[in-house]
C-alpha positions in Angstrom: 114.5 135.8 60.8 117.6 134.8 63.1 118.0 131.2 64.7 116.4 132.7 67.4 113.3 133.2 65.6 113.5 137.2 65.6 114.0 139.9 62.9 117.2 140.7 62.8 116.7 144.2 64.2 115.8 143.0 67.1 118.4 143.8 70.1 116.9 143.8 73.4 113.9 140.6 74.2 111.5 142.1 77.2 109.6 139.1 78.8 106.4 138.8 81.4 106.5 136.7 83.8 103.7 134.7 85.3 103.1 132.7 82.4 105.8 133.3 80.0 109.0 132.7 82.4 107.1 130.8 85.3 104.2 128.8 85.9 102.2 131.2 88.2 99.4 132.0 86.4 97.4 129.2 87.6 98.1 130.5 91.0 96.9 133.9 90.5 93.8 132.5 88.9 93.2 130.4 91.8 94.1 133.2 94.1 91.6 135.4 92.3 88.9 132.8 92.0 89.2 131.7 96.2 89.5 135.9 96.7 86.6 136.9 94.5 84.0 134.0 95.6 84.1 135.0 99.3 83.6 138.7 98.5 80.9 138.0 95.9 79.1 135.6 98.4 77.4 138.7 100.1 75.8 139.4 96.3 72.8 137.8 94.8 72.1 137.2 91.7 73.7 138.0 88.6 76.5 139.7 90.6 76.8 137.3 93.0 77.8 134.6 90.4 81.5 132.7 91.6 84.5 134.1 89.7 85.2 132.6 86.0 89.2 131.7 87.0 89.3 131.2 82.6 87.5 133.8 80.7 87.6 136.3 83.6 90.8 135.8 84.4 92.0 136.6 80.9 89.6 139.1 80.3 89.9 141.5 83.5 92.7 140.7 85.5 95.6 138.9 84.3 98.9 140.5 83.3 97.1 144.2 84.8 98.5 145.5 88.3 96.4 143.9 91.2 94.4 146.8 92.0 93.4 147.5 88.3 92.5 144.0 88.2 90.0 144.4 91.0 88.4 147.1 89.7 88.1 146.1 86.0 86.1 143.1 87.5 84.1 144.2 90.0 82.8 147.2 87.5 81.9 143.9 85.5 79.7 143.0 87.7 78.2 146.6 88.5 79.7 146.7 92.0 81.9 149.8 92.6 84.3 149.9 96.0 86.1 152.8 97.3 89.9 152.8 96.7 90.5 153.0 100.4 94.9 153.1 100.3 97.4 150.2 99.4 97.5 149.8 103.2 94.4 148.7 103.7 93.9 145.3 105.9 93.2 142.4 103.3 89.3 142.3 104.9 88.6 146.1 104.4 85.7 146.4 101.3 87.6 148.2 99.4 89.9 148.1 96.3 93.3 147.9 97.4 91.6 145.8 100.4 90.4 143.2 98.4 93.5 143.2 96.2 95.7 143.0 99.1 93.8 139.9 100.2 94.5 138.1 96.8 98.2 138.8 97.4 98.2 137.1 100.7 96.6 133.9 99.2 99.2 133.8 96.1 102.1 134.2 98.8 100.4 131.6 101.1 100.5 129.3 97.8 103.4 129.7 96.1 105.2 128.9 99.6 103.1 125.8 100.3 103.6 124.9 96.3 105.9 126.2 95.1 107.4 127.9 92.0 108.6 126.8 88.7 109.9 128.3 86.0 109.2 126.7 81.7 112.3 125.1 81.4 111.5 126.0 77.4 111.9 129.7 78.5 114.7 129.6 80.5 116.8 127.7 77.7 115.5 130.3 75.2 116.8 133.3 77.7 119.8 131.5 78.0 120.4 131.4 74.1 119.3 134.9 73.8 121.8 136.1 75.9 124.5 133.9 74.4 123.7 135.8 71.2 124.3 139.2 72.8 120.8 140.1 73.2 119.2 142.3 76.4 117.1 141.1 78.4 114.5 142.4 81.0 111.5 141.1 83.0 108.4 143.7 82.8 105.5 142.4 85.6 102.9 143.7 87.3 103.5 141.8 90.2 105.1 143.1 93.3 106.7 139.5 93.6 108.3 139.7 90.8 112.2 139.5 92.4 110.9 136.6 95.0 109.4 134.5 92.1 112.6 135.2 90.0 114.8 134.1 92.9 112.9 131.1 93.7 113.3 129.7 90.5 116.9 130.6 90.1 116.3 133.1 86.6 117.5 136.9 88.1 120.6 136.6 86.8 118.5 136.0 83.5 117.8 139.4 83.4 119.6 142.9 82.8 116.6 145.0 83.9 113.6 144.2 85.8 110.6 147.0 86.0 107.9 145.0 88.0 104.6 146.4 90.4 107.7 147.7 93.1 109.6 150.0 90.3 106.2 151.1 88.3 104.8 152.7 91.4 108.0 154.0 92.6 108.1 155.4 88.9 104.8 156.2 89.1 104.2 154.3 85.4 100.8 152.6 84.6 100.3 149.3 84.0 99.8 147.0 81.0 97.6 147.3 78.8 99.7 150.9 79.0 102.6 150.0 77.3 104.9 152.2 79.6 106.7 149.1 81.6 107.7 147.8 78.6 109.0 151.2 77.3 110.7 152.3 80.4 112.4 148.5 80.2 113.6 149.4 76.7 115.1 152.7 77.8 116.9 151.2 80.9 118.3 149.0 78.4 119.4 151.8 76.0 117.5 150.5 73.0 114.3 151.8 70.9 111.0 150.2 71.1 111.2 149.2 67.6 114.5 147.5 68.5 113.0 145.4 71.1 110.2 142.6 71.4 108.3 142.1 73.7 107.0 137.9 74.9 103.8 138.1 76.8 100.6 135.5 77.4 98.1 137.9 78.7 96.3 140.0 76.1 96.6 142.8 78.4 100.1 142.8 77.7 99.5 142.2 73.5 97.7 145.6 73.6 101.1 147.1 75.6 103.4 145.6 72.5 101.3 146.8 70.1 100.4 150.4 71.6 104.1 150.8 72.4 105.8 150.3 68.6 108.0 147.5 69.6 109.5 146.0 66.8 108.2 142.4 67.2 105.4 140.9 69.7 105.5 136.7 70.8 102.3 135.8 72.3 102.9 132.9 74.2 99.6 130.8 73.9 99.4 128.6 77.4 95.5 128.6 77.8 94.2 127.6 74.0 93.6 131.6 73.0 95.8 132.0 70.0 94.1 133.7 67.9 93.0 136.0 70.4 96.4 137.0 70.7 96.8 137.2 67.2 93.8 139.7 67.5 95.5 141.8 70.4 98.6 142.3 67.9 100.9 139.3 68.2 103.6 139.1 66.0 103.8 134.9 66.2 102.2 133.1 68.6 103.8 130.0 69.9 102.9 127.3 72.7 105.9 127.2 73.9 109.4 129.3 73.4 111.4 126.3 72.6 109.3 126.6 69.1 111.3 129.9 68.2 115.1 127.9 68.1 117.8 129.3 69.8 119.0 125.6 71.3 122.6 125.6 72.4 
């Protein structure tokens, strides 16, 4: 292992980020949560039950693209929407409608919030690069460049495929692992060459599906060892724990 806490093959480091770089997770899940309640409020029952913004969360939408996300639940709960188009007014019942609404909640509170960024992370990027390491971001999100900006971290980053370039590029998201391969061609390096730092077990599966040569879960929730079980590498609280200081 280097000082940086990575096999020595290891040339290009391919981070998420709502969770890993910045502290947005807890806004999705809140977004999610206020999102999912008022649809499910016309359900009874079983169905009907408010959104889970913990297990849930982790287990059917984080660290997927939005509309994935909306489906993966919903089919949960035994209620199927139709995909309707990613136009779609954020009070239409349909898939990309009811993901479109949880967008406009997360921008509505990350602009009355806030962003921030783990200040453990960005000191880790910073020694990473210092070492002559690649970097990209590899997102879901759409917002991906906004957030990045807001926190002051694009320069951070060599290569960013987030939800813009993945449709435009037509590739699937996490747990697919082709983000993070098309991020480790862009940066002219092999899978096995790169590793991959991700919180969501959505994107474990994507390290460990794609070959990379070493996977960090980032534990931020208390899930560790379901990270281990998704195909973590190491699993750390925090990035600072890996070295790298400078």
């Amino acid at each position: 292992m280097t000082e940086l806490g990575l096999p020595d093959t290891i040339l290009a480091c391919l981070f998420d980020l709502d969770g890993v770089v910045t502290k947005t997770a807890v806004v999705h899940a809140a977004a999610w949560k206020e999102t999912f309640d008022a649809f499910l409020s016309d359900y009874d029952g079983a169905q009907g039950r408010p959104f889970d913004e913990v297990a849930e969360y982790v287990e059917y939408v984080d660290g997927r693209p939005r509309a994935d996300g909306v489906r993966a639940f919903l089919a949960s709960r035994g209620i199927h929407l139709p995909e309707g188009t990613p136009g779609d007014p954020p009070d239409a019942r349909t898939v990309h409608g009811v993901g479109n609404r949880k967008n406009d909640l997360l921008l509505e509170k990350i602009r009355t919030g806030g962003v921030e960024a783990y200040e453990g992370t960005l000191r880790y990027l910073e020694a990473v690069r210092a070492h002559g390491l690649r970097t990209a971001i590899v997102s879901s999100s759409a917002n991906c460049r906004d957030v990045l900006r807001a926190v002051g971290a694009e320069h951070l980053f060599d290569v960013r495929i987030d939800g813009v370039v993945a449709a435009e590029r037509n590739l699937p998201g996490k747990p697919h692992p082709d983000t993070f391969l098309a991020a480790a061609r862009d940066l002219g390096v092999e899978a096995a060459r790169a590793a991959v730092f991700e919180d969501a077990l959505a994107g474990m599966d994507a390290g460990r599906t794609g070959g990379f040569g070493h996977v960090v879960g980032v534990d931020r929730v208390g899930q560790a060892d379901a990270l281990y079980a998704h195909g973590a590498s190491v699993v750390v609280k925090d990035l600072a724990e890996l070295g790298g200081k400078r």
